[in-house]
C-alpha positions in Angstrom: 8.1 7.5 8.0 10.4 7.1 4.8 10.9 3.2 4.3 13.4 3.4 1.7 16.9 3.0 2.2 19.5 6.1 1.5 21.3 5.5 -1.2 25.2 5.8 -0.9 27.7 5.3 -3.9 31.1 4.3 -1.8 34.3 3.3 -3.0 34.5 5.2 -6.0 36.3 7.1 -8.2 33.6 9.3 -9.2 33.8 13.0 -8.6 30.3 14.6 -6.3 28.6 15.4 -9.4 29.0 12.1 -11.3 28.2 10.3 -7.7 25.5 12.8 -7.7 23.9 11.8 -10.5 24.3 7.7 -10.4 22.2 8.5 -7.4 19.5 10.8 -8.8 19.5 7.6 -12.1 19.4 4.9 -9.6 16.6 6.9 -7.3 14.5 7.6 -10.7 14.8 4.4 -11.8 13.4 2.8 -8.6 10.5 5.2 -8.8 10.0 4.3 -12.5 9.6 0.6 -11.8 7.9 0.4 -8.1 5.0 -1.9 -8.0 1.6 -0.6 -8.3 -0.5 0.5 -4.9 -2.6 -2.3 -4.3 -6.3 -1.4 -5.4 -8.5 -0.2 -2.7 -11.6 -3.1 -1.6 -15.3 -2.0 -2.7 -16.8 -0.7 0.4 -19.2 -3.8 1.6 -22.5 -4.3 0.0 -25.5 -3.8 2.8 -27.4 -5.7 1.1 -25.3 -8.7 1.3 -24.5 -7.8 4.5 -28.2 -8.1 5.9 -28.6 -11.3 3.9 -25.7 -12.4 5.8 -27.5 -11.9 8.8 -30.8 -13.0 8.4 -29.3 -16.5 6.9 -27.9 -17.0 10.6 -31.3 -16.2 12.1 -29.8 -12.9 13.2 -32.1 -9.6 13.2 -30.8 -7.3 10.5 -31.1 -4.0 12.7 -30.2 -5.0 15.9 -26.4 -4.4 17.1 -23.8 -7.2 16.4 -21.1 -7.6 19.0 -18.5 -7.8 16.2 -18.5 -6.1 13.1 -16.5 -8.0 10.5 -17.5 -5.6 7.3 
């Protein structure tokens, strides 16, 4: 799905090509200053995750009902 807008130069005096090319400025520009991707989250240490569980009295290999990691 494309979630940006399509751009449109209207009520101007501009011939195709120079609307054409405020466009293409306007579009590059907008890639040029996006905001970064947001960093991806370290994949969850087992080790913290089994301390996690024994701390609640929980055994560290058997099967939890919910899985928040």
């Amino acid at each position: 799905m494309n979630r940006r807008p399509q751009l449109v130069l209207r009520g101007s005096s501009a011939s195709r090509e120079e609307a054409a090319a405020v466009i293409a400025a306007v579009e590059q520009f907008r890639r040029d200053t996006r905001p970064q991707a947001a960093p991806r989250e370290p994949a969850p240490n087992p080790w913290l995750r089994a301390a996690r569980l024994e701390a609640v009295g929980h055994p560290v290999d058997a099967a939890v009902g919910w899985d928040p990691w």
